[in-house]
C-alpha positions as a printed Julia matrix, in Angstrom:
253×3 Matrix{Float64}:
 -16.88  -24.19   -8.32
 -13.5   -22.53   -9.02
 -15.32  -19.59  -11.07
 -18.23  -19.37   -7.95
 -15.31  -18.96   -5.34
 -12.98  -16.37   -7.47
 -16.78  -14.37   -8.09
 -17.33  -14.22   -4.81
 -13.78  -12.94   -3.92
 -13.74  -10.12   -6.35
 -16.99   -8.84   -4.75
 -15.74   -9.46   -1.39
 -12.89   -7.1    -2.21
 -14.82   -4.41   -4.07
 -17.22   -4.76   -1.23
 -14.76   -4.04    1.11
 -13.73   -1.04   -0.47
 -16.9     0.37   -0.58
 -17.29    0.09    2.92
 -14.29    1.92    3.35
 -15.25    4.88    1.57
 -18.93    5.21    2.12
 -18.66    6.09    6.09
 -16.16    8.45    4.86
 -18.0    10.39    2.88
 -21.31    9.95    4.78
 -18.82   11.48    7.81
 -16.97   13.64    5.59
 -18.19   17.36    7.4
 -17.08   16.0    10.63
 -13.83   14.51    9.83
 -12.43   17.55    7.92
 -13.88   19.28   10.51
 -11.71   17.45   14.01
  -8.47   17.61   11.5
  -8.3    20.98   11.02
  -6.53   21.5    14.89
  -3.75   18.73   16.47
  -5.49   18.68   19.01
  -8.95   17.96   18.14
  -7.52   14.5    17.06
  -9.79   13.02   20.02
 -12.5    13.5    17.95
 -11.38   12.28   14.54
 -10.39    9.42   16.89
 -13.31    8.13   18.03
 -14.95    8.96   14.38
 -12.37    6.19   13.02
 -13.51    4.11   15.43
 -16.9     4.15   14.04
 -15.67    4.06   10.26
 -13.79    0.77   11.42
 -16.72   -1.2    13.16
 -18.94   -0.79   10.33
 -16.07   -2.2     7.8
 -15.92   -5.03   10.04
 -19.25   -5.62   10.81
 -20.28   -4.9     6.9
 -17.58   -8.12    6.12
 -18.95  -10.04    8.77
 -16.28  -10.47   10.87
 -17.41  -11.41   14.4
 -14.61   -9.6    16.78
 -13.44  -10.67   20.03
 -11.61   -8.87   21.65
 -10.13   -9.45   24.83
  -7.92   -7.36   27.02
  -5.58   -9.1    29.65
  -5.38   -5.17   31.72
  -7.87   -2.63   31.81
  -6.14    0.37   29.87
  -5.83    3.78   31.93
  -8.38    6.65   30.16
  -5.22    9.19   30.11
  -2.3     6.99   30.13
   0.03    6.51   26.57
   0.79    3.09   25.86
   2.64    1.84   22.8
   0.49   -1.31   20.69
   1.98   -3.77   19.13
   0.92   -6.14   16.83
   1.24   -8.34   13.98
   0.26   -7.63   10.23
  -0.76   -9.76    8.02
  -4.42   -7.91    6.61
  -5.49   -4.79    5.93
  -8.28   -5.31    8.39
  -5.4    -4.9    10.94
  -5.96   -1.37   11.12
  -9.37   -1.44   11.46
  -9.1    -4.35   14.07
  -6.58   -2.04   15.95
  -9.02    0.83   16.42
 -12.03   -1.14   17.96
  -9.33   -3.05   20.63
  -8.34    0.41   21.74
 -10.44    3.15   23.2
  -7.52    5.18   24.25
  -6.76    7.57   20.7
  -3.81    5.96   19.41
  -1.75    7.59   16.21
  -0.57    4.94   13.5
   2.96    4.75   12.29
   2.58    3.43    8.6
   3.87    3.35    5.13
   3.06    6.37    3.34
   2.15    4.11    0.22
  -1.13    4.01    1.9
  -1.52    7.69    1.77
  -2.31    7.06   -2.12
  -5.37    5.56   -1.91
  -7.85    7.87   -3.16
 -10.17    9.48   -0.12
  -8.86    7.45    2.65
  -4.98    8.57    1.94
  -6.3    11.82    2.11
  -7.31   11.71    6.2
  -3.92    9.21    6.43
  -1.68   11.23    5.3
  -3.17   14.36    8.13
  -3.59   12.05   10.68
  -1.05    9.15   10.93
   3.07    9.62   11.17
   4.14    8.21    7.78
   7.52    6.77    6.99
   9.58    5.83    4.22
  11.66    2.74    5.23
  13.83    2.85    2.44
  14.85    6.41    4.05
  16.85    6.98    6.93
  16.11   10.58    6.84
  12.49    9.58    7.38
  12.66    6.93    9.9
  14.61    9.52   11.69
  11.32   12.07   11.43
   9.08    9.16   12.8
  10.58    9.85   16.38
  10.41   13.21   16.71
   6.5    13.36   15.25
   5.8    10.39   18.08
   7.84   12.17   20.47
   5.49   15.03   20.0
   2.35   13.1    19.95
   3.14   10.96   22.89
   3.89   14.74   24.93
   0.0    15.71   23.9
  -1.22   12.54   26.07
  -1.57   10.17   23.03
  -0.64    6.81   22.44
   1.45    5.19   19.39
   0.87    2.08   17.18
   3.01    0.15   15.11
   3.25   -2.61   13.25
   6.99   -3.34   13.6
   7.55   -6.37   11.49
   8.46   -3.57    8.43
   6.21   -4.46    6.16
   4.28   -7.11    4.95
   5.39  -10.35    5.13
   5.49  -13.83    2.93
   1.48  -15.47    4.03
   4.03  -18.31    4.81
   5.73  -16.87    7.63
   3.63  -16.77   10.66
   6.01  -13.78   12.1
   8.38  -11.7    10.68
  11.38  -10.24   12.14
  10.11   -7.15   14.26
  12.15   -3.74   13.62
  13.57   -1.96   17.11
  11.96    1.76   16.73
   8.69    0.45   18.43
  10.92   -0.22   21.44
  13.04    2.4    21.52
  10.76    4.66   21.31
   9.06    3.32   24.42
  11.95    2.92   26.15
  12.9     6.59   25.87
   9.14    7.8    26.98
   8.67    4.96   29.39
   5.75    4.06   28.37
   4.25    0.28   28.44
   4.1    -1.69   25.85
   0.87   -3.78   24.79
   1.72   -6.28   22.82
  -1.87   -7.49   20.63
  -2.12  -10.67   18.36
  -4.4   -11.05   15.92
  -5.19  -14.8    15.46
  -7.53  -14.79   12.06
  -6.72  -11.66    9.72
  -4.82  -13.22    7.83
  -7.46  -16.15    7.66
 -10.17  -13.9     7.07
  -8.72  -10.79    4.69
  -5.08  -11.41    3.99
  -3.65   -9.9     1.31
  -3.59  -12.12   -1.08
  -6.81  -11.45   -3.71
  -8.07  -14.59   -3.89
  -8.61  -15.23   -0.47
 -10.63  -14.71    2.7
 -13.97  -14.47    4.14
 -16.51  -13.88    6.61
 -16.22  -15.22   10.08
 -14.2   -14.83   13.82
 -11.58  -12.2    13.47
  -9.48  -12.61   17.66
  -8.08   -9.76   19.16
  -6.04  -10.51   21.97
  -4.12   -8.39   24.34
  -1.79   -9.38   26.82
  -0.32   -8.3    30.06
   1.58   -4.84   29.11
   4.96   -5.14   29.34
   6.73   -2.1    31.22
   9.63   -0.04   30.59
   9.97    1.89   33.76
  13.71    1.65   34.03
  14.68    0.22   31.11
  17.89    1.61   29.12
  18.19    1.51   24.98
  20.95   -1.34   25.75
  17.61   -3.03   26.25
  16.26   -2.34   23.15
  16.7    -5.86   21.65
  15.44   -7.84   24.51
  12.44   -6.05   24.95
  11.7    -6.52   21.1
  12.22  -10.12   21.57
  10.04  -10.67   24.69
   7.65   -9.21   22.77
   7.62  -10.7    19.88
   8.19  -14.36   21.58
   4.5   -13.31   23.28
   2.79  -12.64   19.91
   4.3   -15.68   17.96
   3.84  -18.34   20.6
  -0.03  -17.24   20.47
  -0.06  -18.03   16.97
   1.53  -20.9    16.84
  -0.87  -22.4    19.84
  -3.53  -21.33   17.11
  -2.2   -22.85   14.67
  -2.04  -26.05   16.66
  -5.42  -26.26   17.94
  -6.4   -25.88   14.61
  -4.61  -27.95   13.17
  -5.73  -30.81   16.11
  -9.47  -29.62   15.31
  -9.46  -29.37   12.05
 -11.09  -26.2    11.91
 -10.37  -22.41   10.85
């Protein structure tokens, strides 16, 4: 049974990559295409958006998704939301209609094909790097000015499977703070149930997007950095650690 389940995980995982490179290529005309201008990134936008549902339809993920407010077609909002998969991303694009622009580790801009539309699309940083974190702002800063919104995944990096929340970083909130710009703070409940990133693991199934009320910072100072970055992060880990419960109670996944 042991050999059957660690069979089945190594072609889950090559499977997934596939996915993630076929709708690439199938798109690729088109997405060299809506890169080639800043302001085209509309349109590469709503081509991810594609590219993502058919990764997570491919691994049979059933999403729901379910938005506490109605997002403004114009307005720029900052997401928010905890990382535990590499589906994340992908989860991330179908929750949001409203083009969005990823902050992320530029380690991702190595893998072959996709790192090559990451690295011209998304605002990559080097946390090890000051002089790079520092970049992060102004790129946003100029992104947020062209109508778009930002998302990050502030808990830094990926952390331990056994922690159900890491520590979130404060450039998420200062950031929105400074633009004054609402925050909308997303959990997902199964990603790391479903794809973490452990090898070994995951499978097909409900994958729970949930947003909640956004959180505004009309007003707000950068003294309030810290307490905005915990009321949001209280929001996001008391919703997993209902989840947990229930399932726990149920005895389900």
């Amino acid at each position: 049974m042991t050999i059957i389940k660690h069979a089945f995980w190594i072609l889950y995982r090559i499977w997934f990559y596939v996915l993630v490179a076929v709708p690439i290529i199938i798109m690729l005309p088109l997405l060299v295409i809506s890169i080639l201008k800043e302001s085209w990134y509309p349109y590469f936008y709503r081509l991810a958006r594609i590219w993502a549902r058919v990764i997570l339809i491919g691994m049979g993920f059933n999403t729901q998704i379910t938005l506490a407010e109605k997002l403004e077609r114009k307005a720029s909002y900052m997401f928010i939301g905890n990382h535990t998969s590499m589906a994340d991303i992908m989860l991330m694009l179908v929750v949001s209609k409203n083009p969005f622009v990823f902050v992320g580790k530029k380690e991702l801009g190595k893998i072959p094909l996709f790192g090559f539309f990451y690295k011209r699309t998304c605002i990559l940083v080097d946390r090890s790097s000051e002089k790079s974190r520092k970049a992060v702002f102004l790129r946003a800063q100029r992104r947020l000015k062209q109508g778009l919104s930002i998302c990050i995944f502030p808990e830094g990096g990926v952390p331990d499977e056994a922690i159900i929340l890491d520590d979130f970083k404060d450039g998420a909130f200062r950031l929105a703070i400074n633009h004054q710009i609402p925050i909308v703070p997303v959990v997902f409940l199964d990603n790391k149930k479903r794809f973490p990133f452990t090898f070994f693991s995951g499978s097909p199934g409900r994958m729970r997007a949930i947003g909640f009320n956004f959180i505004s910072t009309e007003g707000l100072q950068v003294s309030d950095t810290k307490a905005l970055n915990k009321e949001t992060r209280d929001l996001i880990l008391q919703a997993l650690k209902t989840s947990e419960t229930k399932k726990a109670t149920l005895g389900t996944e």
